[in-house]
C-alpha positions in Angstrom: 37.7 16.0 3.5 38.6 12.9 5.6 41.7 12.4 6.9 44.3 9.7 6.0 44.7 10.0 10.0 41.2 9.5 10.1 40.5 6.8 8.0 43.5 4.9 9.5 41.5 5.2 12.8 38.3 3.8 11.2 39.9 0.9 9.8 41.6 -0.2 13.1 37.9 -0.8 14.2 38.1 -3.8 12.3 40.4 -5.5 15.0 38.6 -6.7 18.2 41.7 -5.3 20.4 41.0 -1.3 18.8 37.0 -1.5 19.2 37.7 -2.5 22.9 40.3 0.4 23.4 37.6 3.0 21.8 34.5 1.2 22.8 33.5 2.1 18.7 32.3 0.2 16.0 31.0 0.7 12.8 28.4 -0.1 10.6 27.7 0.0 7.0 24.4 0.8 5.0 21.5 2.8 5.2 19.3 0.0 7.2 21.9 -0.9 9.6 22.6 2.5 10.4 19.3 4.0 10.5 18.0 0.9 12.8 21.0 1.6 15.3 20.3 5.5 15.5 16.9 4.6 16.2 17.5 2.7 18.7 19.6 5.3 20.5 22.8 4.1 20.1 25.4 7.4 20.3 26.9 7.9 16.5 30.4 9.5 16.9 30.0 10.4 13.1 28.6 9.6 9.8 30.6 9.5 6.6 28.2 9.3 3.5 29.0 9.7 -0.8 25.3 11.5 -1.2 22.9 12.5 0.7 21.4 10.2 2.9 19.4 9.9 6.6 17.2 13.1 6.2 15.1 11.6 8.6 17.5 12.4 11.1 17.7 16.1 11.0 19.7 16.2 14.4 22.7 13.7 12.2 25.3 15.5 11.0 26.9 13.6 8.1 30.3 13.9 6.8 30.7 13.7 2.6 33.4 11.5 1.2 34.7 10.4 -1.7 33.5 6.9 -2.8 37.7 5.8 -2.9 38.0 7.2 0.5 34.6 4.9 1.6 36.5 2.1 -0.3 39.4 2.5 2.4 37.5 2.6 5.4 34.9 -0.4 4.7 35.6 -3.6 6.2 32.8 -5.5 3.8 33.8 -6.9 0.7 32.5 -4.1 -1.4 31.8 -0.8 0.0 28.4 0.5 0.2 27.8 4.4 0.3 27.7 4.9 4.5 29.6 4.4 7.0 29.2 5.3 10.6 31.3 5.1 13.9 29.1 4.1 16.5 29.9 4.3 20.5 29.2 0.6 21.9 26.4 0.9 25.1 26.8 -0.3 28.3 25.7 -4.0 28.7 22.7 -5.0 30.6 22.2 -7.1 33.4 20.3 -10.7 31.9 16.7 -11.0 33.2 15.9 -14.6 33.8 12.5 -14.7 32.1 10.7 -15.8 28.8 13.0 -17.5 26.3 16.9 -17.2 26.4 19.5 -18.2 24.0 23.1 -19.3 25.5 25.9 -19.7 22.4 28.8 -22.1 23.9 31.5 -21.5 21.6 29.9 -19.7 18.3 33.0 -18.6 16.3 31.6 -18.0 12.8 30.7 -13.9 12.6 27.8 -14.6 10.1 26.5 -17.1 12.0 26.3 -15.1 15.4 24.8 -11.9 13.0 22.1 -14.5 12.0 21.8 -15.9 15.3 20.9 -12.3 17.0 18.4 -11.8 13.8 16.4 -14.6 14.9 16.3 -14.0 18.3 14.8 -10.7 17.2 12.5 -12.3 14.7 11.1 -15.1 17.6 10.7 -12.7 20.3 14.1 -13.7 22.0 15.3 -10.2 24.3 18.3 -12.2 26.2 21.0 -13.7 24.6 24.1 -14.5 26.9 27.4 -15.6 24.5 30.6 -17.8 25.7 33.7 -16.1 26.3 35.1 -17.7 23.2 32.1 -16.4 21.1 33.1 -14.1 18.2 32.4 -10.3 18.8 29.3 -9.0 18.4 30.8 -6.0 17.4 32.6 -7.5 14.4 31.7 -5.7 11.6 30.4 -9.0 9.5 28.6 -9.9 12.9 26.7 -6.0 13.2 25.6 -6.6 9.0 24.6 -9.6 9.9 21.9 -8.5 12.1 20.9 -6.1 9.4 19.9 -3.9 12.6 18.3 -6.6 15.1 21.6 -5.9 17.5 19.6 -3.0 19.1 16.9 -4.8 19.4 18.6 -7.8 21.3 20.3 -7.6 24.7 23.6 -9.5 24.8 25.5 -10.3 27.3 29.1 -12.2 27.2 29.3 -14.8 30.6 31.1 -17.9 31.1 28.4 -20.2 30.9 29.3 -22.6 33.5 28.7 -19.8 36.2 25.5 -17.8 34.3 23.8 -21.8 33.9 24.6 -22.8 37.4 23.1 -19.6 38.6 19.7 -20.1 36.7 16.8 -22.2 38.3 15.5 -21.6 34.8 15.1 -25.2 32.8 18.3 -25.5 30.3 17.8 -27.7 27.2 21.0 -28.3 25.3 20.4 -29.4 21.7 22.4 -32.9 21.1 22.3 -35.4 17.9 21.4 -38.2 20.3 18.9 -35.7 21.9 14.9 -36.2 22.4 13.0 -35.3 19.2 12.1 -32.0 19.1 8.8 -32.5 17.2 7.6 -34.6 20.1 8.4 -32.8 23.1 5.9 -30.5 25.3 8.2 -27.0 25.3 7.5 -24.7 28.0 7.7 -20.7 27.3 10.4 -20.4 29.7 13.6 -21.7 29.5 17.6 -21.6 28.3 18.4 -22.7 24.9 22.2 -23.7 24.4 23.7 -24.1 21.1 27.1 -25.5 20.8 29.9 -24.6 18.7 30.2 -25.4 14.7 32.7 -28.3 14.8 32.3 -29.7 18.2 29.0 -28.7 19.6 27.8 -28.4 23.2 31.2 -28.5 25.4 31.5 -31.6 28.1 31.1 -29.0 31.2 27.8 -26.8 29.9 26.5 -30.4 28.7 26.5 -31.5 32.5 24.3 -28.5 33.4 21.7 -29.6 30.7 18.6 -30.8 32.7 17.0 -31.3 28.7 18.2 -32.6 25.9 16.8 -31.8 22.3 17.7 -33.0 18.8 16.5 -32.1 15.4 15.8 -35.8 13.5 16.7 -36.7 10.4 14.7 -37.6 8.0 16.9 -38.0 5.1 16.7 -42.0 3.7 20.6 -42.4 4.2 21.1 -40.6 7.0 24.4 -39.4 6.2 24.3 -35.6 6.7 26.6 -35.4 9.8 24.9 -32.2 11.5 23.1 -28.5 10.4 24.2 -25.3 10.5 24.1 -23.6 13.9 21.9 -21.0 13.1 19.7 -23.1 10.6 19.8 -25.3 13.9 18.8 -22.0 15.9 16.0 -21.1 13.5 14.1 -24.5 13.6 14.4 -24.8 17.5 13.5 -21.3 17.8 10.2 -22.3 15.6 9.6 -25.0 17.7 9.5 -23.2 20.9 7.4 -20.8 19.8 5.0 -23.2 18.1 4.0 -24.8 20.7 
């Protein structure tokens, strides 16, 4: 049986401050989990209501109750996992291929979404603001719906990783060049700016490119997208052409 002790432990992971003092997080559901042990990530334990991850005969899984599941979850509704993950060391960023750079992304479920797509177009470096919500968050890792091991990520102030680079930097602006028009090369940093203010005055200096997704609505009153709807269409893009 788990612990009130125990479950009081699990559901301080929900705050940024206790995942840094453990270096844990969890994650929730069968897919998640099962991509992250995969992937190697060291699982501190495993609490399940039936019996699940057979596939990992080396996985010890604890059985709880599905009111004591319903105290550690930090989704809306609980599902029937959870695990306690150890987070991995970071790795260094490779300045090669494709890279997205987030100045500023606060939202969790954008970020999750963000990472997905990078893993869906090929993107292996993603280097995150400071101010950048936690990749850790538990909405952020369900989110990803497992792409987090698949995706190294990196938190930099951008300023210093972009001045650094002799990589091309194309910063995606409303008064930007047409996407659709533009010769993209295969190589590059892709900056998205933040949900309500967009590419900060200091990273916009270091853009040596500047993008925009048109328009096309008759009275062009929409005021902007989505960051990762924004992310998914430039993504496209680049890896169209």
């Amino acid at each position: 049986m788990v612990s009130k002790n125990q479950i009081k432990r699990i559901t301080s992971l929900k705050l940024k401050k206790y995942r840094e003092q453990e270096k844990r997080f969890t994650a929730e559901g069968v897919k998640v989990i099962s991509e992250l042990l995969l992937a190697g990530f060291k699982v501190e334990a495993i609490y399940v209501t039936e019996t699940l991850f057979g596939e990992f005969p080396k996985i010890e899984t604890e059985y709880v109750t599905a009111a004591e599941l319903s105290k550690m979850t930090a989704l809306s509704t609980a599902n029937n996992c959870l695990a306690v993950f150890e987070m991995p060391d970071a790795k260094p960023v490779e300045y090669s291929g494709l890279i997205v750079a987030l100045d500023e992304i606060r939202d969790p479920g954008n970020l999750g979404t963000i990472i997905r797509l990078c893993d869906w177009f090929g993107i292996n470096q993603l280097v995150c603001s400071p101010g950048t919500a936690d990749i850790y968050n538990p909405k952020v890792v369900q989110a990803t719906m497992g792409s987090l091991s698949r995706v190294n990520i990196v938190y930099s102030d951008l300023t210093t990783f972009l001045i650094q680079s002799e990589m091309s930097i194309f910063g995606t602006f409303m008064d930007g060049k047409n996407i659709y028009e533009q010769e993209l090369p295969s190589s590059g940093i892709i900056v998205m700016g933040n949900e309500a203010n967009g590419i900060s005055a200091e990273i916009e200096k270091l853009a040596t490119e500047r993008i925009s997704i048109p328009r096309f609505g008759n009275l062009q009153q929409t005021e902007s997208l989505n960051v990762a709807t924004a992310t998914a269409i430039v993504l496209s893009e680049f890896r169209r052409k």
